[in-house]
C-alpha positions in Angstrom: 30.6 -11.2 -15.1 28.1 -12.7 -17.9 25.1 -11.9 -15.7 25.7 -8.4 -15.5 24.2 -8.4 -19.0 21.0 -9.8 -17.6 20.8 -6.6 -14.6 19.8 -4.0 -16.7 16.6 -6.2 -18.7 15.3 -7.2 -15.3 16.0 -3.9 -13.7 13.8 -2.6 -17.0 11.0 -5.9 -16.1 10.8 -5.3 -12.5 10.2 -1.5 -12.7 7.5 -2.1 -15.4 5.3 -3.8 -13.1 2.5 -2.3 -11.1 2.8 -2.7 -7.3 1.2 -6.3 -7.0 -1.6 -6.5 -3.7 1.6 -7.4 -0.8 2.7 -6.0 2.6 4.9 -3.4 1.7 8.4 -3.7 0.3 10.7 -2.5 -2.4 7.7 -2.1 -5.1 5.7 -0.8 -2.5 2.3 -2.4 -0.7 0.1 -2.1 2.6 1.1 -2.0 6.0 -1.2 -1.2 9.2 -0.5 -0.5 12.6 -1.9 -0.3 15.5 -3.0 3.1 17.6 -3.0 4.0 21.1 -6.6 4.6 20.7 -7.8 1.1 19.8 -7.9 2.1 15.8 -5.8 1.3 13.0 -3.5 3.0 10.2 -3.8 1.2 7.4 -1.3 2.6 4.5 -1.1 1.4 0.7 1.7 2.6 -1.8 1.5 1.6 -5.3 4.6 2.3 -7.9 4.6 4.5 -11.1 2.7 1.8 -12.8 -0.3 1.6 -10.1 -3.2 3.8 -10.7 -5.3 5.6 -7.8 -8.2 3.2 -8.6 -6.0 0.1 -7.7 -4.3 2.1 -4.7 -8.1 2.5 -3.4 -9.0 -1.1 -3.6 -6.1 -2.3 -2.4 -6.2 -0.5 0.2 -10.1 -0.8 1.1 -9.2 -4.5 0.7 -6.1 -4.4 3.2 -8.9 -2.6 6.0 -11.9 -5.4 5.3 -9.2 -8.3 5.8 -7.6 -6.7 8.7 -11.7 -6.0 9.9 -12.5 -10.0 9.5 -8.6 -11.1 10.9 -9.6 -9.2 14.3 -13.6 -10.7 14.4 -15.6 -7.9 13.1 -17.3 -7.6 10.3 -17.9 -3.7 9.9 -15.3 -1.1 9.8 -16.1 2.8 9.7 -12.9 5.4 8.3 -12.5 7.8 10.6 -9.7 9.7 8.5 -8.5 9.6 5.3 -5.3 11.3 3.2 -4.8 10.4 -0.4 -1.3 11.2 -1.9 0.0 12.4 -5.4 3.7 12.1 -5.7 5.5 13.2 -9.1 9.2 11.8 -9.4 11.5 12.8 -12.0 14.6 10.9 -13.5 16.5 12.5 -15.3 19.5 11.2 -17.7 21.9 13.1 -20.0 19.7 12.5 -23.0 16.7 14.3 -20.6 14.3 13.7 -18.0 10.8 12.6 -17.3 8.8 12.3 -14.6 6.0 9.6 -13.2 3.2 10.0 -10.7 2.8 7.5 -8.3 -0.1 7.1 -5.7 -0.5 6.0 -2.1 -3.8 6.2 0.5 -3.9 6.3 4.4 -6.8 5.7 6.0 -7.7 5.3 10.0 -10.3 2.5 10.9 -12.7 1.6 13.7 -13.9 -1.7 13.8 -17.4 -2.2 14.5 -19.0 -4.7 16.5 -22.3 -4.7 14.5 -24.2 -2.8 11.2 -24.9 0.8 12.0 -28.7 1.9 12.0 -27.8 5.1 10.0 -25.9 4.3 7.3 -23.0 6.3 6.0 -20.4 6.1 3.0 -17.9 5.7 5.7 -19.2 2.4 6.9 -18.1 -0.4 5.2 -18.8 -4.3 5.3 -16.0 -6.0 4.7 -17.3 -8.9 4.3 -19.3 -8.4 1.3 -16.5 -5.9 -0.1 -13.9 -9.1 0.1 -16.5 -11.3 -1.7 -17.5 -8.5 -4.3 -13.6 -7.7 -5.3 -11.9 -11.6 -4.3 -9.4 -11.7 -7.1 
C-alpha cells in the first residue's frame, strides 16, 4: 500500500523523459523490418518530449547501423514519410495537447559509393562516426 504513493511521481518522471535512442517499446524507439524486395523499413517514434530533429537522427542512425550490421557501407532512401501526431489529455480541470514525432524510411543498401552523388545516398559509416554519442 505505501508504494502507491511513489506511482504517481514516477508515472510524472517517466513521461517527462524524451524517447532515449532504443528498439521500440513503451516510450517509443526504432524498429526495421525486412521487405520482400531485399530493402528495409526502418521506423523511429519519439514521445511528446522528442523533437523532429532527434526523431531524424535517430532514425538516420538506426539505417547506418543496420547498413554496417549487414556489410555495406552505403545506403540510399528510397521512400520516406515523416509524421506529426497531436494527442490531447484532457482532465476535469481541462485539457492540453502534445505533438509527438515519428519517421519511416525505406533503404537500399549499397555495395559501393555512387558516381553521381545524391542527398539520398548516405555513408553510414562516416554518419555513425560524425554523430557517435
Amino acid at each position: 500500500m505505501r508504494y502507491l504513493i511513489f506511482l504517481p511521481i514516477f508515472a510524472l518522471l517517466f513521461y517527462s523523459c524524451s524517447t532515449p535512442y532504443q528498439s521500440a517499446g513503451f516510450l517509443g524507439g526504432y524498429k526495421d523490418t525486412l521487405q520482400p524486395n531485399g530493402n528495409y523499413l526502418v521506423e523511429f517514434s519519439g514521445n511528446a518530449n522528442t523533437s523532429k530533429q532527434v526523431v531524424t537522427k535517430y532514425l538516420l542512425r538506426r539505417c547506418s547501423e543496420l547498413t554496417i550490421q549487414k556489410g555495406f557501407r552505403y545506403f540510399e532512401i528510397v521512400d520516406q514519410h515523416d509524421t506529426h501526431e497531436t494527442q490531447n489529455f484532457y482532465n476535469p480541470k481541462g485539457g492540453y495537447s502534445t505533438d509527438a514525432y515519428a519517421g519511416k524510411v525505406e533503404i537500399k543498401f549499397l555495395p559501393e559509393k555512387p558516381k553521381t552523388a545524391s542527398e539520398s545516398i548516405y555513408d553510414a559509416k562516416l554518419y555513425l562516426e560524425m554523430y557517435e554519442d
